[in-house]
C-alpha positions, 0 to 999 in steps of 0.5 A: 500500500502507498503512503500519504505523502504518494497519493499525488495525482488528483482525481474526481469521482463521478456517478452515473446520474439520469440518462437524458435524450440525445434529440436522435431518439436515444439517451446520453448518459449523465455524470454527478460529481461524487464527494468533494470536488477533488480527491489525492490518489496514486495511479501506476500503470498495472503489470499482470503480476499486479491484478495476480496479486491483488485478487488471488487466483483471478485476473483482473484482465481488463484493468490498466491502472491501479488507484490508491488512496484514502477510501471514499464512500461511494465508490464502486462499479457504478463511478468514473474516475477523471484524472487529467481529462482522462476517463477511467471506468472503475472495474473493482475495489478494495477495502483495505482490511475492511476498516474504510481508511484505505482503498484500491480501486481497479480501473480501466482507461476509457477512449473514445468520446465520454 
Protein backbone atom coordinates (compact mmCIF):
# COMPACT_ATOMS: atom_id res chain seq x y z
CA UNK A 1 0.00 0.00 0.00
CA UNK A 2 1.29 3.53 -0.83
CA UNK A 3 1.93 6.11 1.88
CA UNK A 4 0.02 9.58 2.28
CA UNK A 5 2.69 11.56 1.24
CA UNK A 6 2.09 9.03 -2.56
CA UNK A 7 -1.50 9.91 -3.07
CA UNK A 8 -0.19 12.90 -5.85
CA UNK A 9 -2.42 12.65 -8.74
CA UNK A 10 -5.75 14.43 -8.50
CA UNK A 11 -8.89 12.80 -9.42
CA UNK A 12 -12.55 13.33 -9.44
CA UNK A 13 -15.18 10.70 -8.80
CA UNK A 14 -18.25 10.69 -11.00
CA UNK A 15 -21.82 8.63 -10.57
CA UNK A 16 -23.68 7.70 -13.46
CA UNK A 17 -26.70 10.18 -12.83
CA UNK A 18 -30.11 10.12 -15.37
CA UNK A 19 -29.78 9.48 -18.74
CA UNK A 20 -31.46 12.10 -20.87
CA UNK A 21 -32.43 12.18 -24.90
CA UNK A 22 -29.82 12.87 -27.46
CA UNK A 23 -32.52 14.91 -29.89
CA UNK A 24 -31.76 11.15 -32.27
CA UNK A 25 -34.44 9.12 -30.49
CA UNK A 26 -31.53 7.84 -27.70
CA UNK A 27 -30.29 8.83 -24.37
CA UNK A 28 -26.95 10.21 -23.31
CA UNK A 29 -25.74 9.22 -20.21
CA UNK A 30 -25.07 11.93 -17.26
CA UNK A 31 -22.41 12.38 -14.55
CA UNK A 32 -22.77 13.86 -10.80
CA UNK A 33 -19.87 14.54 -9.11
CA UNK A 34 -19.14 12.26 -6.18
CA UNK A 35 -17.66 13.51 -2.57
CA UNK A 36 -15.52 16.76 -2.74
CA UNK A 37 -14.96 18.06 -5.65
CA UNK A 38 -11.29 16.71 -5.93
CA UNK A 39 -9.71 13.52 -4.17
CA UNK A 40 -5.43 12.87 -3.62
CA UNK A 41 -4.50 9.13 -5.11
CA UNK A 42 -1.82 7.18 -6.52
CA UNK A 43 -2.10 5.96 -10.20
CA UNK A 44 0.52 3.44 -11.50
CA UNK A 45 0.01 1.59 -14.66
CA UNK A 46 -0.80 -2.33 -13.91
CA UNK A 47 1.53 -5.26 -14.73
CA UNK A 48 -0.27 -8.73 -14.64
CA UNK A 49 1.62 -9.88 -11.95
CA UNK A 50 -0.20 -6.58 -10.01
CA UNK A 51 -4.15 -7.65 -10.82
CA UNK A 52 -2.40 -11.65 -9.60
CA UNK A 53 -1.75 -10.11 -6.52
CA UNK A 54 -4.12 -8.30 -5.97
CA UNK A 55 -7.01 -10.70 -6.48
CA UNK A 56 -5.56 -14.43 -5.87
CA UNK A 57 -6.24 -16.57 -8.11
CA UNK A 58 -8.19 -14.36 -10.66
CA UNK A 59 -7.03 -11.95 -13.19
CA UNK A 60 -8.43 -8.67 -13.44
CA UNK A 61 -7.66 -8.53 -17.35
CA UNK A 62 -9.34 -5.62 -18.31
CA UNK A 63 -7.66 -3.39 -15.52
CA UNK A 64 -4.85 -0.64 -16.79
CA UNK A 65 -4.26 1.30 -13.77
CA UNK A 66 -4.40 0.64 -10.15
CA UNK A 67 -5.59 3.56 -7.73
CA UNK A 68 -4.76 4.04 -4.06
CA UNK A 69 -5.59 6.47 -1.83
CA UNK A 70 -7.94 7.22 1.44
CA UNK A 71 -11.10 5.35 0.81
CA UNK A 72 -14.10 7.20 -0.14
CA UNK A 73 -17.76 6.30 0.24
CA UNK A 74 -19.13 5.54 -2.81
CA UNK A 75 -17.04 4.43 -4.80
CA UNK A 76 -17.94 1.39 -6.95
CA UNK A 77 -18.52 -0.42 -10.38
CA UNK A 78 -21.09 2.42 -10.90
CA UNK A 79 -18.42 5.68 -10.59
CA UNK A 80 -15.75 7.04 -13.08
CA UNK A 81 -12.52 8.42 -12.44
CA UNK A 82 -11.34 11.86 -14.28
CA UNK A 83 -7.91 12.47 -13.70
CA UNK A 84 -6.34 14.97 -16.25
CA UNK A 85 -9.02 15.00 -18.76
CA UNK A 86 -8.56 11.30 -18.98
CA UNK A 87 -11.66 8.75 -18.20
CA UNK A 88 -11.33 5.90 -16.02
CA UNK A 89 -14.33 3.31 -15.91
CA UNK A 90 -13.82 1.55 -12.20
CA UNK A 91 -13.54 -2.25 -12.52
CA UNK A 92 -13.09 -3.20 -8.86
CA UNK A 93 -12.46 -2.15 -5.50
CA UNK A 94 -10.91 -2.96 -2.02
CA UNK A 95 -11.39 -2.02 1.38
CA UNK A 96 -8.30 -2.38 2.88
CA UNK A 97 -8.63 -4.54 5.95
CA UNK A 98 -12.24 -3.91 5.60
CA UNK A 99 -11.66 -0.93 8.35
CA UNK A 100 -12.81 2.22 5.30
CA UNK A 101 -9.23 4.07 5.81
CA UNK A 102 -7.83 2.99 2.62
CA UNK A 103 -8.87 1.78 -0.88
CA UNK A 104 -7.76 0.07 -4.14
CA UNK A 105 -9.67 0.66 -6.87
CA UNK A 106 -9.02 -1.29 -10.34
CA UNK A 107 -9.68 0.95 -13.26
CA UNK A 108 -9.91 0.99 -16.74
CA UNK A 109 -8.71 3.87 -19.42
CA UNK A 110 -11.98 4.88 -21.32
CA UNK A 111 -11.08 6.27 -25.00
CA UNK A 112 -13.40 7.50 -27.19
CA UNK A 113 -15.97 10.14 -26.83
CA UNK A 114 -17.47 10.25 -22.93
Amino acid sequence: MSGIGDFRHVVKFETHGPDVPDGDGGFMPTWDPLGPPTWYVAIEPVTAHDTERAAPGTVISTATHIVRGRYLPGVSIETRMVWDGRFFAIAGTRNYHERSILMELYAVELVGPQ
